[in-house]
C-alpha positions, -999 to 999 in steps of 0.1 A, spaced: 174 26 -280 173 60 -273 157 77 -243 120 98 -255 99 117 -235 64 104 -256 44 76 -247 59 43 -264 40 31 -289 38 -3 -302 28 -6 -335 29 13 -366 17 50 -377 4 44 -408 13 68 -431 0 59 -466 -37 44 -455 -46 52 -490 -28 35 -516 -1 57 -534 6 53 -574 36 36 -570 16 12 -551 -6 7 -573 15 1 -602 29 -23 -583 5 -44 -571 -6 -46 -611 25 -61 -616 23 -79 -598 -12 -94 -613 5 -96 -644 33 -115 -628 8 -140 -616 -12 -145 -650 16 -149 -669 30 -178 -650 -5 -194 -656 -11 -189 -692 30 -200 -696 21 -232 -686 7 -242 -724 -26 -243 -742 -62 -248 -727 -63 -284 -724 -90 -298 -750 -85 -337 -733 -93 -355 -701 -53 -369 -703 -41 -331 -715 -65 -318 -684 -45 -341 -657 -14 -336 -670 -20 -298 -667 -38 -306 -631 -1 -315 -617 14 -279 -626 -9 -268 -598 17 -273 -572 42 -251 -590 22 -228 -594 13 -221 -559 44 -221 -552 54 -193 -575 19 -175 -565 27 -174 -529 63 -160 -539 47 -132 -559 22 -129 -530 50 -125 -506 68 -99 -527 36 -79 -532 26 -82 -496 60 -71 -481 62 -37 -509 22 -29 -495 33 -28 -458 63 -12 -464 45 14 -488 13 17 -459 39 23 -432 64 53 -447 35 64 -471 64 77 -498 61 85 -530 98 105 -534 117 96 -564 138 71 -544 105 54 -537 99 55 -576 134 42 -587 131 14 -559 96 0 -563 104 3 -601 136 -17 -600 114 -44 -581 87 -43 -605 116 -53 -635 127 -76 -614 94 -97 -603 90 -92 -645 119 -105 -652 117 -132 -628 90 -149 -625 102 -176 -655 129 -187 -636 109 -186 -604 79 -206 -623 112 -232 -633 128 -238 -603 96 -247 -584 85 -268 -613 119 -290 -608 117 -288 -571 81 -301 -570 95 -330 -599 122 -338 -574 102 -345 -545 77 -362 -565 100 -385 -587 86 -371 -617 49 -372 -609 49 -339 -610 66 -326 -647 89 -300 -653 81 -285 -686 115 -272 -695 145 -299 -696 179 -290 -683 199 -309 -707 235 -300 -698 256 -290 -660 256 -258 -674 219 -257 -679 214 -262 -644 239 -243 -626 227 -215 -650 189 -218 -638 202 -217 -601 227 -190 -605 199 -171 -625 174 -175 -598 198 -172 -568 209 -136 -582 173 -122 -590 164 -133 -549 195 -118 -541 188 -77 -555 147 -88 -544 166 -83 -508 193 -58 -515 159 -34 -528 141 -45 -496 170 -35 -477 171 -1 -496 139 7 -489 133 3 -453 171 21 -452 157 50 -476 120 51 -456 144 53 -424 160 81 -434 133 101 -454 116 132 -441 85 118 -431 51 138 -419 51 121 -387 87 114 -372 94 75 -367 86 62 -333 112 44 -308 97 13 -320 91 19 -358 128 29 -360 138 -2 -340 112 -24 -364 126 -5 -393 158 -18 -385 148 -57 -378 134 -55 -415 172 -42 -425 185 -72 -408 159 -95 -418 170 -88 -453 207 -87 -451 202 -120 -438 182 -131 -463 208 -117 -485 235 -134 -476 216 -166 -474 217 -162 -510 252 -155 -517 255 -186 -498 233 -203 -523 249 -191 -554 283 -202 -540 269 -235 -540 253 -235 -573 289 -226 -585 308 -250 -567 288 -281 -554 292 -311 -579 263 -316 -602 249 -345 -584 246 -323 -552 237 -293 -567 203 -297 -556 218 -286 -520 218 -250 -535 179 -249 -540 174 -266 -506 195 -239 -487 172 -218 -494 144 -238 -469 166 -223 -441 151 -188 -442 123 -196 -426 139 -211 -392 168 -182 -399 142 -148 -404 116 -168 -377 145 -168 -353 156 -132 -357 123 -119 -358 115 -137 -326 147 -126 -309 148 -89 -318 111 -89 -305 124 -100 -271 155 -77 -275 125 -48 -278 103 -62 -246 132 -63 -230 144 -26 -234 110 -16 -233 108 -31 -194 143 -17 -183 131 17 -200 99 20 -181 114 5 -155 137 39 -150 
């Protein structure tokens, strides 16, 4: 941490209060993302029995939701704090948008077989994996669109880092910047780590691969929690001089 003569502060300058264009665009995108995993589930039900069995695609879908949800959420704060709208910023949030687009199917898939696992087929999957190549393409296919999801992340808070701002990054918005960067070359490598699985596990355990991925939130809990107590730390030993 380095040694400043200003006041530290503790949370974030806000720098783009009003939403930018690129936001924007986004964030409809984002919508779009959302609708379409609803209206891909099939036609309007016109039964009671086509009614239920469209009642137990709910789960999936909040699942896939609250993934888009996150997404969206994580490209707002990033866009509220750094307030960019550079070509960097552009190309980046672009790239994202293609690849929520182009993800979302698969996303809108795998939850659809995770929530038929853990249900024993209660809950359908619409779309049948039929061969081991069918599924390790699925999980290969949705392992490598999470994967660039954090690589752009990463690039972002790197680029918003570096970027000629009109207010200079704090102490603590440069150390923050950096927990994201490591927050998401975690996540990163969780998924290499998943992909490696969906390559090599046997079919019967490839399930594994999907599963792995239930160990980001006890993995980015942890390193949040412990570079907030690396920063309260420094802080005391700082004010302390």
């Amino acid at each position: 941490m380095t040694d400043s003569s200003n006041t530290r502060q503790d949370n974030w300058t806000m720098r783009g209060e009003s939403m930018t264009r690129i936001e924007t665009f986004f964030a409809a995108a984002c919508a779009f993302a959302v609708t379409m995993v609803v209206i891909s589930v099939g036609s309007i039900p016109n039964s009671l029995a086509d009614l239920m069995q469209a009642t137990k695609q709910i789960p999936a879908f909040t699942a896939s939701f609250a993934v888009i949800t996150w997404i969206w959420h994580t490209h707002s704060v990033w866009s509220r704090r750094f307030g960019l709208e550079d070509t960097k910023t552009v190309v980046f949030s672009c790239l994202l948008i293609l690849l929520v687009l182009i993800y979302m199917y698969p996303l809108r898939i795998m939850m659809q077989a995770l929530f038929a696992v853990l249900s024993n087929g209660f809950l359908p999957s619409l779309i049948q994996l039929k061969s081991e190549w069918d599924v390790r393409f699925i999980f290969i296919l949705f392992g490598l669109g999470f994967l660039l999801l954090s690589i752009n992340f990463v690039a972002l808070y790197w680029h918003g880092k570096r970027a000629q701002l009109m207010t200079a990054l704090s102490d603590y918005e440069k150390y923050q910047a950096n927990t994201e960067i490591i927050v998401w070359l975690s996540t990163a490598m969780m998924c290499i780590t998943a992909l490696l699985l969906s390559l090599f596990l046997p079919i019967p355990y490839i399930g594994w691969a999907g599963y792995s991925y239930f160990l980001l939130f006890p993995l980015l809990n942890g390193l949040t929690w412990h570079r907030s107590k690396k920063w309260q730390r420094c802080s005391a030993m700082h004010s302390a001089k």
